[in-house]
N, C-alpha and C positions, 0 to 999 in steps of 0.2 A: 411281412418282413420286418425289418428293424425301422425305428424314424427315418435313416438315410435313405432307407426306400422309398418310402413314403413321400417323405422333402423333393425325393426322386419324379415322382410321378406329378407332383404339382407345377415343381420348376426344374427343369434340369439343366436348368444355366448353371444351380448352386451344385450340381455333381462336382467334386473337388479335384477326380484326377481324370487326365485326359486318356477314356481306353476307349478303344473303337471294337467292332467287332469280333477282333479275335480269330475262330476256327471260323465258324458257320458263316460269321457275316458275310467275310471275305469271299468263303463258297458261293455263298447265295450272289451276293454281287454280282463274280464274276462268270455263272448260269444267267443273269438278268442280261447282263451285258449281251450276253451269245444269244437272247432269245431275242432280242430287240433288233440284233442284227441283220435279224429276217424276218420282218414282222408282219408278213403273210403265209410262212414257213414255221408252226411249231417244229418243226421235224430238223430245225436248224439246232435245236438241244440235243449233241451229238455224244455219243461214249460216257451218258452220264450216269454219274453216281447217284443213284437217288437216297442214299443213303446221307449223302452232304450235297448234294445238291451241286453236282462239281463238271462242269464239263471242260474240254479243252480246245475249243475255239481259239481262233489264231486270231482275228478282232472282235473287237464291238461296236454299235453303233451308237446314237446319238440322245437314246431314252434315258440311258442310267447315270445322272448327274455327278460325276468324278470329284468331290468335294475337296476342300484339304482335312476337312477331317477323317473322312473316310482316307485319305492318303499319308496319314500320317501312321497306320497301318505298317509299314514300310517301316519306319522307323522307331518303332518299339517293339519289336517281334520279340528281342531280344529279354524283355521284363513281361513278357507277358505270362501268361497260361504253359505254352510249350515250354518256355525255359524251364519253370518250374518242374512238366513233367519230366524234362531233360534231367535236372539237378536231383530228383526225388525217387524217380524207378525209370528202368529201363525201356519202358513205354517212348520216352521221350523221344527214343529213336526214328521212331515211325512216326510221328507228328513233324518233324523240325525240317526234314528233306520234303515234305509234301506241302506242309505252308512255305517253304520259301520258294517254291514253282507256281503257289497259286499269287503269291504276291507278283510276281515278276511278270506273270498275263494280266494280273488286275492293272498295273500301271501300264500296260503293252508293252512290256517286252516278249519276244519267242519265246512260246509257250514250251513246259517241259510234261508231258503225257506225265502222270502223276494218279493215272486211275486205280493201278495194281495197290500203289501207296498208299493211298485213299480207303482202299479196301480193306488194309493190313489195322488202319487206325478205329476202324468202328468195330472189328472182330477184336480187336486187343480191350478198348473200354469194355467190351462185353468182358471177353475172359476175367477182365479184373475186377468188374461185378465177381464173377461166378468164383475169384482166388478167396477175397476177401470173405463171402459168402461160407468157403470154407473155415476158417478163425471165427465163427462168430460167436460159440461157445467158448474160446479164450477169449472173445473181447467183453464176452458179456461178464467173466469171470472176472478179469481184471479190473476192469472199469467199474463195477456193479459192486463188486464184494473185494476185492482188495481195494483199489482207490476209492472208492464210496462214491463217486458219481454217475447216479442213474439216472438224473433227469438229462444227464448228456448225454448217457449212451440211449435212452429212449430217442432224444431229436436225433440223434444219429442215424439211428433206426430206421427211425421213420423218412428221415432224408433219401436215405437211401436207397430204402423200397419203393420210395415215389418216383425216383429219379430212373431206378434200374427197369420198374414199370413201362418209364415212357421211351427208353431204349429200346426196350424188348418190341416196343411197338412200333419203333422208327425202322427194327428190321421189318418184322413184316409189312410195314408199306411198303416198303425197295422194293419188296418181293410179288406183289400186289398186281397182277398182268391185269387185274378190269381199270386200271385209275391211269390216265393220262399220264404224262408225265409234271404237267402242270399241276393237276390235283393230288400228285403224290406228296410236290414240295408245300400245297396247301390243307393238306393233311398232319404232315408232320409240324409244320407249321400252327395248328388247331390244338395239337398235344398241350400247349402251353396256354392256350384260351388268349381269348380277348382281353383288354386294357382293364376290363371290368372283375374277371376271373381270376389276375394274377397272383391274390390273396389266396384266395383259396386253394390255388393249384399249384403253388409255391413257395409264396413270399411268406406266410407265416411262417414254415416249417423253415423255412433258410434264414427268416431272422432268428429265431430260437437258436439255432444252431449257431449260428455267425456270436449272439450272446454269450450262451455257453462253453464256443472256444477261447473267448477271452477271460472268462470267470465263470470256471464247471463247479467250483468248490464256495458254501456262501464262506468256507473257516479258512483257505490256503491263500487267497487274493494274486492268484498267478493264472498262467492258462493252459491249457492242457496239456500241452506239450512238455512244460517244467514241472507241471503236478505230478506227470508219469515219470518223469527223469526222477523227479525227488521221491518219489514212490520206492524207485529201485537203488537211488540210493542211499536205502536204508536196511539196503540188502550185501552193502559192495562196501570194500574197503578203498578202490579208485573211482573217479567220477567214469574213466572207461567200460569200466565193466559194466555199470549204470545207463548208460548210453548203448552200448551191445543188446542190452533186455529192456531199454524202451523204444529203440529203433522201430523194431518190425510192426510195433500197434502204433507208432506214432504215423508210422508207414504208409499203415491202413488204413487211417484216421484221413492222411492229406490225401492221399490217392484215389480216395472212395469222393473227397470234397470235389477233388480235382473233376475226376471223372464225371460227377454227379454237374457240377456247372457247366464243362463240356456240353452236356445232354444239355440243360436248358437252353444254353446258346446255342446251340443248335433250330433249337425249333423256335426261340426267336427270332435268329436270323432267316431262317422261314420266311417266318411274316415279314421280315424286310424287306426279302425278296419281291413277296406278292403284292406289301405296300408300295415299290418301285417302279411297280409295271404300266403301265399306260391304261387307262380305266377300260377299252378296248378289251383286254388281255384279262384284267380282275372279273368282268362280265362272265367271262368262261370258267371261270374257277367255281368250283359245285358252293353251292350256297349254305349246302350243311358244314360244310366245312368252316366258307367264309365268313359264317355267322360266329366263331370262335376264333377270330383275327385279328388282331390290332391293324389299323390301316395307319394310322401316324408315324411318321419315320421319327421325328423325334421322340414321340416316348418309346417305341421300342430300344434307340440306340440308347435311349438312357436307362432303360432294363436291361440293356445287356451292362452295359456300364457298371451295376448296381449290382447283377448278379457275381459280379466277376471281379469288384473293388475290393474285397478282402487276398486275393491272389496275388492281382498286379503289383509288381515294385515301380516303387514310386521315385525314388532314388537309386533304381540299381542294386545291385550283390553288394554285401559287404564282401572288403577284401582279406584272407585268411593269411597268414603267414605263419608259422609254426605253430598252430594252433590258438592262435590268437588274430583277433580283430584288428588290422594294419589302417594308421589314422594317414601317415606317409613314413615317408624314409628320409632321415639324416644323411646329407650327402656330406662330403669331406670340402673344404672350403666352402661352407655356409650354402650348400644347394640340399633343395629342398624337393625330395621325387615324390611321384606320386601313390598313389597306395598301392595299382596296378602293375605299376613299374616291371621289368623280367627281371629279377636279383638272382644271381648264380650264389653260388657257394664253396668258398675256397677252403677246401681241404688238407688239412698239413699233419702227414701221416705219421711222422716225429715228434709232434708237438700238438695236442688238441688242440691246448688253449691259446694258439695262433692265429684258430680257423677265422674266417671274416668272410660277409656277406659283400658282396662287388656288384655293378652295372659296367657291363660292356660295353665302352664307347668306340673303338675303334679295333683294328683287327690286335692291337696290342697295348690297348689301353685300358685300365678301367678304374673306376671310382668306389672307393669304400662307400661303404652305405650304414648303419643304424635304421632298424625297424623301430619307430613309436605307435605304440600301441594306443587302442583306446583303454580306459580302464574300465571293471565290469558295470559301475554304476553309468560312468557314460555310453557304453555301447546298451547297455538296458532301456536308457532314457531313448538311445537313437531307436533301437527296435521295436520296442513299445507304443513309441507316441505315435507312429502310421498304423497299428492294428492288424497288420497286413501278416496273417496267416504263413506267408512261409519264410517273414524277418523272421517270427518268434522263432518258426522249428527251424529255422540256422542259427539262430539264442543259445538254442537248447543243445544241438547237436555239433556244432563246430566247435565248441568251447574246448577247452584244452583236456587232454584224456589224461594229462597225469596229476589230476588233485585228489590230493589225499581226504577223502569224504568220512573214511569210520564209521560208517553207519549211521553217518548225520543224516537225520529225514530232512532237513533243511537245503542237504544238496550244497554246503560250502564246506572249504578247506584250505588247505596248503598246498601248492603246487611244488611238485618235486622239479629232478633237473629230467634233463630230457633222456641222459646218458647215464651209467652209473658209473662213478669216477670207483680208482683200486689203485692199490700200491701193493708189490709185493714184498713181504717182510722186510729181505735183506736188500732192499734198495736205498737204506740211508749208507750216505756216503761216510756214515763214522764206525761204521764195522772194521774193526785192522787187527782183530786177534789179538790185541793186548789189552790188559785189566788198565781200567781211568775209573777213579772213585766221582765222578761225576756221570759218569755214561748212564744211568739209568733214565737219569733228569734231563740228558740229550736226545737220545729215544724218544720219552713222553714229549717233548717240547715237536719236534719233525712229527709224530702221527698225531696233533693234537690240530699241528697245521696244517697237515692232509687233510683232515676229516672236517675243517672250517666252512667248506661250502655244501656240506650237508646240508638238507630244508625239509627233512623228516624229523624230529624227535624220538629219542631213543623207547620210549617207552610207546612210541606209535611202531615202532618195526617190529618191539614183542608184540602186540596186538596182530599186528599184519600175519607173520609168523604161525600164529597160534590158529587166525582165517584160514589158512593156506594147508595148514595142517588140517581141520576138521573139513577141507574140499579133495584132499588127500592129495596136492600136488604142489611142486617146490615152489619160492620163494622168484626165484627166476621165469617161471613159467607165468606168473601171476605178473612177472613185470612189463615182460613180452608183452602179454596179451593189451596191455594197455599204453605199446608205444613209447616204452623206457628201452632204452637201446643197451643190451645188458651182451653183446657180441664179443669185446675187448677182455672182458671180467676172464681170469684162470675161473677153471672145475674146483668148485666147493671152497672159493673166497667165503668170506666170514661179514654178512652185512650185521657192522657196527651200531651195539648197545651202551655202549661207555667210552668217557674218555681211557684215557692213558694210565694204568693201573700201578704204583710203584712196589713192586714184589721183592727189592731187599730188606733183610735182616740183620744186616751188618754182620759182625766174623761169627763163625759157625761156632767156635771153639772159646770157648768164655775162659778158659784158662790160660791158652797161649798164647791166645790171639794172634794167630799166625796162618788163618784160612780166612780168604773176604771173598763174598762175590755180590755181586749186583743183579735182580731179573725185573724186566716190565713187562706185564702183561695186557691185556685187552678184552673187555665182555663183548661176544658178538654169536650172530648165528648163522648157520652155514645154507648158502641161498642155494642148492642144490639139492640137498636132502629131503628127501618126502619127510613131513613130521620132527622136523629141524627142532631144534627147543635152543633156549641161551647157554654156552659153553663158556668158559674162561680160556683165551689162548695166549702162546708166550710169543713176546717180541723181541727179548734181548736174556741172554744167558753171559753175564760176563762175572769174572774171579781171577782171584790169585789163591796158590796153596806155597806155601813154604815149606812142607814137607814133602814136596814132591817136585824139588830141586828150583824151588821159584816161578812152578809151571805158571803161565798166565793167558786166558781164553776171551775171545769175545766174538759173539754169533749169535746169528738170529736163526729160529728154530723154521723149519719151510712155514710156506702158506701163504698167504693172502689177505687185507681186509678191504671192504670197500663199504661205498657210501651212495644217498642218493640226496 
């Protein structure tokens, strides 16, 4: 494995974060407890899982030493392993309702039958072997020959088949009708060898890998997860769509690691189990077996510890708030909330730029708020400096989906607004049908000032435009897709290439000079149209004619422009 393993197996005082056993330990524990409980009665291991080693015994007795480390179990469920499956695939479902019944019997509370659930969780890790298993031709392709790294997709591999291996064998012991029950969990337990074989039968392959997801590339100095995001986007004009097509390998990549440490700890926790038992109880456990066992409680907990120190949060989730990392919230009179906080959001359907984020303090109170963000260099420094596998791939995938990337391989940009702001033509209040030999220069001066909180660059929207064309779909669909709220915008508004165009000539008539009019126009393209290209469109049509009794006009031609 890595030196932290290693450091691991010498001293495990120096193990840095405090993780107890997770899935299996917990099981196995709380079968240890129920077997002790009748400790002239194997037969008192009642409805068990031998697949997790999981019974539901309503006490325990007096053999299995209830620690507070073991008890502190109870109080990080929530950073552990399951969250993670919770937050990363739908797995997570079937883990989270069955460890919190087994914790609740571990500490003695009334037990919650939890065997059907139990059963849902080792038949789902398998499927997810067998999902994964299907992609492995795109992963081999991506990873190998697009992103260039194959000395990670080989540890992957290899991880994987090792681990899917000792699965595959943890079913057929359940299944196993000549093996005790005792020797089933000293079986599965064997899967993982003795204190001496842990190299061999793991730790190399999982430090390589654990290496590798922090630095797969010796040229990009990032880790997998942002290698693949910057991969794709160098494909994508927003960091969303970038995210969209590194999602499902990044997917792969946690949910294979996931599932694959599950299995170890597993058959760790095993050997916890059989290390726990009263030497009585170990005597009977078959000897082939128990010849592949760690008996030491502490170096097992601290191989699980080790196996599982790249997963666990150590600090907790970061908190999200419009797609950014929330450090806390600016409360109004100098309060200060916390990143967690429940923040509503007030809605002002007359006026966006009204809208304001509030906490509900009473049934008709509430407090504005301001969200402070982290900025990206701080929240990299915070994600990075724990190593921990799934800060990076919330780095990676939570980050805001409307930055304007361009085909940057580096993966940065400019983030747009979240909305796209529009004004329709004739909404300046100095349209009144009569010719002002200024109105041209009052037009440009109002859409010069609409279009001020633009955070695109005009010659990035022709690029966009011209993307959007060679994917053969509009302008607006490409906005969608990446969580710009484009609902508000009129059909076939004009997102804006240029400022404010001044389109008068002065009098038409160089002889009599007795015909004037004034037009301003606009460069923009129409975010509706498959295959949009740059148009000129007109904002203000105003004149006077003297020949045709002093007629005098001023109008803005239909239409739309908008911005992002």
């Amino acid at each position: 494995m890595t030196n932290t393993t290693n450091t691991t197996k010498k001293t495990n005082g120096k193990v840095k974060r405090t993780f107890t056993a997770i899935l299996a330990a917990v099981m196995m524990m709380s079968t240890a407890a129920t077997l002790a409980a009748s400790a002239d009665n194997t037969q008192a291991v009642v409805n068990m899982n031998t697949n997790t080693a999981i019974t539901t015994a309503e006490n325990y007795g007096s053999y299995v030493k209830v620690d507070r480390e073991l008890l502190t179990v109870k109080n990080v469920t929530s950073k552990t392993i399951f969250k993670v499956l919770e937050e990363c695939t739908e797995l997570g479902k079937f883990f989270t309702p069955a460890l919190s019944g087994i914790l609740d019997l571990f500490i003695g509370a009334k037990p919650d039958p939890t065997q059907e659930k139990l059963d849902k969780i080792n038949e789902k890790i398998d499927k997810l072997f067998d999902r994964i298993d299907k992609m492995q031709n795109e992963l081999i392709s991506t990873m190998e020959t697009d992103i260039g790294v194959q000395s990670f997709h080989e540890a992957y591999t290899a991880f994987k088949a090792q681990t899917k291996a000792m699965r595959r064998k943890i079913s057929e012991i359940s299944t196993d009708t000549s093996l005790t029950q005792l020797d089933k969990i000293a079986k599965i337990g064997s899967l993982a060898g003795a204190y001496s074989e842990w190299d061999i039968k793991f730790e190399n392959i999982l430090g390589q890998l654990n290496e590798l997801f922090m630095n797969p590339s010796a040229t990009a100095n990032t880790n997998i997860f942002e290698l693949t995001y910057r991969h794709f986007c160098a494909q994508s004009m927003f960091s969303g769509e970038a995210i969209d097509k590194a999602k499902p390998l990044c997917d792969a990549l946690m949910q294979t690691y996931i599932a694959g440490c599950t299995t170890l700890t597993e058959c760790l926790s095993a050997q916890l189990y059989i290390s726990l038992l009263p030497k009585e109880y170990q005597d009977k456990v078959d000897p082939a077996f128990k010849s592949h066992i760690c008996l030491n409680r502490n170096d097992i907990i601290g191989e699980i510890k080790s196996v599982n120190e790249h997963i666990a949060s150590q600090n907790g989730n970061i908190v999200y708030f419009n797609g950014k990392a929330v450090k806390y919230f600016n409360g109004t009179g100098g309060r200060i909330l916390p990143a967690d906080t429940k923040v509503e959001h007030n809605v002002d359907k007359l006026n966006p730029n009204k809208d304001y984020y509030c906490v509900k303090i009473s049934y008709n109170s509430f407090v504005k708020v301001t969200p402070v963000y982290y900025t990206d260099e701080e929240l990299a420094a915070l994600q990075t400096s724990s190593a921990l596998f799934k800060n990076l791939y919330d780095f990676t995938f939570n980050r805001s989906r409307r930055i304007y990337v361009n085909k940057n391989p580096q993966g940065t940009g400019r983030e747009v607004n979240d909305k796209v702001g529009y004004e329709i033509h004739g909404n300046a209040s100095y349209y009144d049908g009569k010719y002002h030999d200024d109105m041209s220069k009052t037009i440009q001066d109002w859409y010069n000032d609409k279009i001020k909180g633009m955070k695109i660059k005009f010659d990035d929207v022709k690029a966009m435009a011209k993307y959007c064309s060679g994917k053969g779909i509009s302008i607006r669909t490409l906005l969608n897709s990446v969580g710009i709220n484009t609902s508000a915008v009129p059909q076939n508004a004009n997102l804006v290439t240029s400022k404010a165009i001044d389109g008068s000539n002065g009098d038409a008539d160089r002889v009599f000079r007795e015909v004037y009019y004034e037009k301003t126009f606009y460069m923009g393209i129409n975010i509706d149209a498959v295959g949009a290209t740059e148009q000129k469109y007109q904002l203000l049509d105003c004149g006077w004619n003297l020949w045709k009794g002093g007629e005098e006009w001023n109008y803005a031609p239909g239409g739309a422009f908008c911005w992002i």
